[in-house]
Backbone as CSV, one residue per row, in Angstrom:
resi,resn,N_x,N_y,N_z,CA_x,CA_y,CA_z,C_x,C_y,C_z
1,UNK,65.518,98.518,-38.126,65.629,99.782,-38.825,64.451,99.937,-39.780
2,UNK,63.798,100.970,-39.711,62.885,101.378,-40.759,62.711,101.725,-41.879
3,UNK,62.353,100.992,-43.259,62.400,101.303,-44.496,62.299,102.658,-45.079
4,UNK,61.432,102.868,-44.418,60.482,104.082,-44.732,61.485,105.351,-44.461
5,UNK,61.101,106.441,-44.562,62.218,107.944,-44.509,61.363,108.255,-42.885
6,UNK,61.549,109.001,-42.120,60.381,109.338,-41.233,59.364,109.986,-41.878
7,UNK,59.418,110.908,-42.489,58.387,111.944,-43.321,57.822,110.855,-43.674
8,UNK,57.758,109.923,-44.541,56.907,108.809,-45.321,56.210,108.090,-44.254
9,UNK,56.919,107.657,-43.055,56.382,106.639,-42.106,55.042,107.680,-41.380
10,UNK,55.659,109.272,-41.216,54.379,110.023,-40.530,53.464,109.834,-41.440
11,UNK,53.546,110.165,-42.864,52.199,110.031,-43.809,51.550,108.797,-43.701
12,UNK,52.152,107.827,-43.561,51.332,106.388,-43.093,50.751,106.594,-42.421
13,UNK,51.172,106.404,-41.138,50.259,106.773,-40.022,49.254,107.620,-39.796
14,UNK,49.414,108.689,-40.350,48.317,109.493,-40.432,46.877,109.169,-41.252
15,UNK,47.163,108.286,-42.067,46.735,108.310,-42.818,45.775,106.929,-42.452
16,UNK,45.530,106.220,-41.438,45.205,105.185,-40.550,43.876,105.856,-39.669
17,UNK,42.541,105.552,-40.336,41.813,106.074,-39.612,41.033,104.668,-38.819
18,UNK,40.265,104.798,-37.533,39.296,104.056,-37.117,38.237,103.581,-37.166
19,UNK,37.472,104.351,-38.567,36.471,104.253,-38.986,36.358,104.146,-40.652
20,UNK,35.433,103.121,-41.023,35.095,103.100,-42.368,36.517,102.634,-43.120
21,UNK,37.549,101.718,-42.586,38.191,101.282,-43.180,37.779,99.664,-44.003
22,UNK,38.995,99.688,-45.345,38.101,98.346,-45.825,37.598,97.690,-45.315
23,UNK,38.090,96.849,-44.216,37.524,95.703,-43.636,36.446,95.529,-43.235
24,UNK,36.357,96.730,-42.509,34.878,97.077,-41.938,33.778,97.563,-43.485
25,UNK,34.186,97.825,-44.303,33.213,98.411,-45.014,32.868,96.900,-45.798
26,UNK,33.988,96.228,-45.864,33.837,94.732,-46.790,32.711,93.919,-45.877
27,UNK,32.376,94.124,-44.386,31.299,93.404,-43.303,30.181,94.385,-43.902
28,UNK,30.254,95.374,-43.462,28.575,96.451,-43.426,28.428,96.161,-45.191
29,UNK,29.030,95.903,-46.075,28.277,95.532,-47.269,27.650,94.457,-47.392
30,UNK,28.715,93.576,-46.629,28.017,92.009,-46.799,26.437,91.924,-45.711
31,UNK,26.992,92.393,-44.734,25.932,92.202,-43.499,24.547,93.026,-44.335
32,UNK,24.937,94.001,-44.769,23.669,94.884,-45.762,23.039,94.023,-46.825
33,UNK,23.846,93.396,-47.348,23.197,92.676,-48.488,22.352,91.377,-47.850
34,UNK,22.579,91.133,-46.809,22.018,90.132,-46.444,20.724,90.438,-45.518
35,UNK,20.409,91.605,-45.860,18.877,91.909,-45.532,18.869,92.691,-44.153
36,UNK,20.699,92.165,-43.249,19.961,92.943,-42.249,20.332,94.760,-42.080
37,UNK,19.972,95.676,-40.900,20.249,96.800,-41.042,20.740,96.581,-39.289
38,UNK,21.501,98.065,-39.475,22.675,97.960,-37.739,22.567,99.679,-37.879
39,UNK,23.295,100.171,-36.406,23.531,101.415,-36.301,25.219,101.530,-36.181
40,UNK,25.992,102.259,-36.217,27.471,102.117,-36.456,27.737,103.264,-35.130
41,UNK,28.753,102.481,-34.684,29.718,102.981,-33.760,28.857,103.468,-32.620
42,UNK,27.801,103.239,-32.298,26.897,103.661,-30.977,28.093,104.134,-29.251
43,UNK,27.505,105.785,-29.236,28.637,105.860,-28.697,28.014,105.560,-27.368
44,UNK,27.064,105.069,-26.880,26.755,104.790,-25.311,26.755,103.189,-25.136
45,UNK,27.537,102.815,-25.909,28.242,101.267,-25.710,29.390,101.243,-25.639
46,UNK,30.093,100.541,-24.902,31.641,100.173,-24.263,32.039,99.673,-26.057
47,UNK,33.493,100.902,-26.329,34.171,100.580,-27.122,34.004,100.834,-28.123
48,UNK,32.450,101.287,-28.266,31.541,101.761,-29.774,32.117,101.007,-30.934
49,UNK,31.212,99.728,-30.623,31.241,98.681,-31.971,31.211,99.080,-33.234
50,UNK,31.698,98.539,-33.915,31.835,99.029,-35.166,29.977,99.041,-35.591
51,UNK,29.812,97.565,-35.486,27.597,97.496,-36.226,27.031,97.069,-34.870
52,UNK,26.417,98.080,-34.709,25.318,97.433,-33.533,23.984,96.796,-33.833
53,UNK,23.394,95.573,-33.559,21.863,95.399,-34.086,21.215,95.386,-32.776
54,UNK,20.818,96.556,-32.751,20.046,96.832,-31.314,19.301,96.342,-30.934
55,UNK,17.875,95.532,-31.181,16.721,94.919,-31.072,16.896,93.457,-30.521
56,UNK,18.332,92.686,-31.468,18.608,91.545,-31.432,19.861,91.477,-30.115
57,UNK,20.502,92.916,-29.543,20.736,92.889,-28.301,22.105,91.933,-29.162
58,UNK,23.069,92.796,-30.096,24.580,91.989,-30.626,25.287,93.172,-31.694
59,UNK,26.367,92.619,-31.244,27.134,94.104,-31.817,28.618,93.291,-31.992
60,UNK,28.834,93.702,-33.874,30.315,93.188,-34.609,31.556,94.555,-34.386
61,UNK,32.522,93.607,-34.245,33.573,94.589,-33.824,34.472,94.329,-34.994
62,UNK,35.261,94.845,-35.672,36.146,94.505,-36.782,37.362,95.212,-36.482
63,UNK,37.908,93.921,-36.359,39.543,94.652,-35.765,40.972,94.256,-37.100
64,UNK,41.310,95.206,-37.402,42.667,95.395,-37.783,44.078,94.080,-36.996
65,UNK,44.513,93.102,-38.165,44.868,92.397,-36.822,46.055,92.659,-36.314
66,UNK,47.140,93.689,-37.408,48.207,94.381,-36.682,48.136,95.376,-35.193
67,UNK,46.698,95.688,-35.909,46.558,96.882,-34.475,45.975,95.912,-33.131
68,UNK,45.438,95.238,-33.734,44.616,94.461,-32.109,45.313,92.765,-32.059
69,UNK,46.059,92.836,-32.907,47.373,91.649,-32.245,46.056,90.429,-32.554
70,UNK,46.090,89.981,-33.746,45.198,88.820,-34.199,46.266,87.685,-33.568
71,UNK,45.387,86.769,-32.705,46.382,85.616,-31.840,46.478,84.296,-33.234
72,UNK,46.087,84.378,-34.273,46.123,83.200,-35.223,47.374,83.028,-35.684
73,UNK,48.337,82.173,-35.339,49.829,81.946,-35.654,49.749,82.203,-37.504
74,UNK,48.805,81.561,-38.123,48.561,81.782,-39.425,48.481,83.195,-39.768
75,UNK,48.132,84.152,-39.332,47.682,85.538,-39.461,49.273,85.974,-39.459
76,UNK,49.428,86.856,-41.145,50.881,87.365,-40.923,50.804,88.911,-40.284
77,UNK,49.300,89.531,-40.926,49.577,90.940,-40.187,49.892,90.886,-38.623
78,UNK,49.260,90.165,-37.600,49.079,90.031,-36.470,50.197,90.188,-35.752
79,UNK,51.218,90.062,-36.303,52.838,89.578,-35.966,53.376,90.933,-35.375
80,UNK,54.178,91.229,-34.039,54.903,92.225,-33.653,55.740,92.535,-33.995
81,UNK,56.369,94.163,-34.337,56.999,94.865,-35.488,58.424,93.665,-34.670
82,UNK,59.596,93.936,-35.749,61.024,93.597,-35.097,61.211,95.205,-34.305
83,UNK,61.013,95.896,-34.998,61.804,97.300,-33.907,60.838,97.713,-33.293
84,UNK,61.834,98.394,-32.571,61.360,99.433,-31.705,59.866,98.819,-30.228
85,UNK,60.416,97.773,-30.074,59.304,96.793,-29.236,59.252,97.797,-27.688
86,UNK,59.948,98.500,-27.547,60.303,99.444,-26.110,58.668,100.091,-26.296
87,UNK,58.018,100.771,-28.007,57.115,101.549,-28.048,56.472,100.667,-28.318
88,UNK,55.914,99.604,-29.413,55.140,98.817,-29.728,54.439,98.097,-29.059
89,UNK,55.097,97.084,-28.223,54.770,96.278,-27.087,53.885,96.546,-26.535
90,UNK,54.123,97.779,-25.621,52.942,98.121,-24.749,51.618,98.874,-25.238
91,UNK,52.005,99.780,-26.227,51.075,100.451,-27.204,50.207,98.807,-27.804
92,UNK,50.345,97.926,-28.141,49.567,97.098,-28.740,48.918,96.323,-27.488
93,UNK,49.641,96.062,-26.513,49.091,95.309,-25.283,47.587,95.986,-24.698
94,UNK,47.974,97.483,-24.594,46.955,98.340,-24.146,45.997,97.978,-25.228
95,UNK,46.077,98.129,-26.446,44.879,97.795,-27.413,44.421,96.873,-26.980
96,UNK,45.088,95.203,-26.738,44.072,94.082,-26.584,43.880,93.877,-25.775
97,UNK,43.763,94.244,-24.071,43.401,94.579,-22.974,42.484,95.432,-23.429
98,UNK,42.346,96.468,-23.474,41.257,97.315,-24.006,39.502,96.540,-24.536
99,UNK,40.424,95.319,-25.652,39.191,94.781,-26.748,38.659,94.406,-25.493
100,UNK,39.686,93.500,-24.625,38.818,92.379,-23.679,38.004,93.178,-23.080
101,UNK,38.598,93.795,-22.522,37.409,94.508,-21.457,36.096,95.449,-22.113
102,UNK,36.184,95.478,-23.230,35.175,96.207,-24.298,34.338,95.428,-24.324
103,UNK,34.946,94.266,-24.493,33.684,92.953,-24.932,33.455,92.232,-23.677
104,UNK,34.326,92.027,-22.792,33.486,91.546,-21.037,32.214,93.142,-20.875
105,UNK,32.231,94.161,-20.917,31.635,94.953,-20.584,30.091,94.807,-21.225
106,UNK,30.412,94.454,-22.721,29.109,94.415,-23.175,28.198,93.116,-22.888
107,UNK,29.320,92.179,-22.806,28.991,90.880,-21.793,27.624,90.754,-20.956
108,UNK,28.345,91.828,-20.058,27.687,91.714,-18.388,26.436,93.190,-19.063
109,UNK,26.540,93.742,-19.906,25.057,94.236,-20.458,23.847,93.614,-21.743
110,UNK,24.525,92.373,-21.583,23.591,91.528,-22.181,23.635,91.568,-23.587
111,UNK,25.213,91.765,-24.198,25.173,91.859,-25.703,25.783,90.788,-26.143
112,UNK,25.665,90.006,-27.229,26.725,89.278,-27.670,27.601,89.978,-28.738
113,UNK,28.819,89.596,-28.652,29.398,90.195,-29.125,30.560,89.232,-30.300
114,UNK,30.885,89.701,-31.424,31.435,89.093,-32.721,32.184,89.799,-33.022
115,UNK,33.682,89.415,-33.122,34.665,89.641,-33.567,35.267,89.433,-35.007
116,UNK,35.406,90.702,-35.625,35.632,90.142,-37.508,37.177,90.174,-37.657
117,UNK,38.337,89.662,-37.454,39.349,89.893,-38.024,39.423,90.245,-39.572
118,UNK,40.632,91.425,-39.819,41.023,91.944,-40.907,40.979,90.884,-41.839
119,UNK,41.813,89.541,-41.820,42.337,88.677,-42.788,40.660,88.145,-43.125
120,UNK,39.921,87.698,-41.816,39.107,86.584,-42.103,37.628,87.665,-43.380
121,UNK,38.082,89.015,-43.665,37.177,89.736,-44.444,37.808,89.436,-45.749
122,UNK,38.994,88.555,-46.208,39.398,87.909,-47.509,38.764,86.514,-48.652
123,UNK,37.688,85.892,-47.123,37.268,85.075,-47.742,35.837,85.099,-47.058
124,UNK,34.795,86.061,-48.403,33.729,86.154,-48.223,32.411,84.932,-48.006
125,UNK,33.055,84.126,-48.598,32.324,83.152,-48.100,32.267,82.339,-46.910
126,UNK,32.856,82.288,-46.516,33.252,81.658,-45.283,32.454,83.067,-44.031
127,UNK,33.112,84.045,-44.205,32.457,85.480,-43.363,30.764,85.567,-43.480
128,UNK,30.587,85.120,-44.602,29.023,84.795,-44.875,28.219,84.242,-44.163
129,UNK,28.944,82.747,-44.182,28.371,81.957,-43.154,28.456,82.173,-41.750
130,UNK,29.556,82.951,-41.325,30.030,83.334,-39.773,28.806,83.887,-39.696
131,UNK,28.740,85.067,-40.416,28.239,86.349,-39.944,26.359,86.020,-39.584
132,UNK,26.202,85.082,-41.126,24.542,84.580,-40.853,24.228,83.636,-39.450
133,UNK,25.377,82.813,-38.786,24.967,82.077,-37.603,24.844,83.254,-36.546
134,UNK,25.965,83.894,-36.638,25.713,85.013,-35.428,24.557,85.758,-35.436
135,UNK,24.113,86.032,-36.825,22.888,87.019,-36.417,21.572,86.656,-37.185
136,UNK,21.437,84.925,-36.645,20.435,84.485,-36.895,19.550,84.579,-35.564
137,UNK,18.274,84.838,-35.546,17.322,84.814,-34.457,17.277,83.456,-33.559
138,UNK,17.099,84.150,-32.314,17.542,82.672,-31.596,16.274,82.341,-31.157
């Protein structure tokens, strides 16, 4: 059963955009401060990555881990609602089927590709170091 009134639960939801949410803005600050520059959401790439670094041929994706089902048993957002699993289930399945094939696609066009979970944008230091191996020159 749902806490929420419905009227309250629609304003949530609505209120859930795909772009320029914290998480992602907590990466493009850090990734900015660290000297490098990206293009955002490039729409003639599979899935339109959140930062693309075009030159270096690699593109960060920052996923929400309720919405894209973070597999880390540790991860509490990641966890499937108790109700209503008839709608949830498959609505979230389609999302992470979706990622895969977003990121096999850019795969087989020669991108590498980096995945930021929501939680792992809590501990900047650690994301620091992720983020500098991935988009160090090879």
């Amino acid at each position: 059963m749902d806490k929420l009134t419905p009227e309250r639960r629609s304003k949530n939801m609505a209120a859930i955009r795909s772009k320029g949410m914290k998480p992602e803005m907590v990466v493009r600050r850090l990734v900015h401060s660290m000297g490098f520059r990206y293009r955002l959401h490039r729409k003639d790439l599979p899935g339109k990555p959140d930062l693309v670094f075009g030159p270096r041929k690699k593109a960060i994706l920052v996923h929400g881990c309720f919405w894209h089902q973070h597999p880390d048993p540790d991860c509490k957002d990641g966890r499937m609602p108790k109700s209503r699993l008839d709608y949830w289930g498959p609505k979230l399945e389609r999302n992470r089927l979706r990622d895969l094939e977003n990121i096999q696609s850019l795969n087989k066009l020669g991108w590498s590709v980096l995945v930021v979970w929501e939680c792992e944008t809590r501990n900047l230091a650690g994301l620091k170091l992720r983020l500098a191996s991935f988009l160090k020159p090879e």
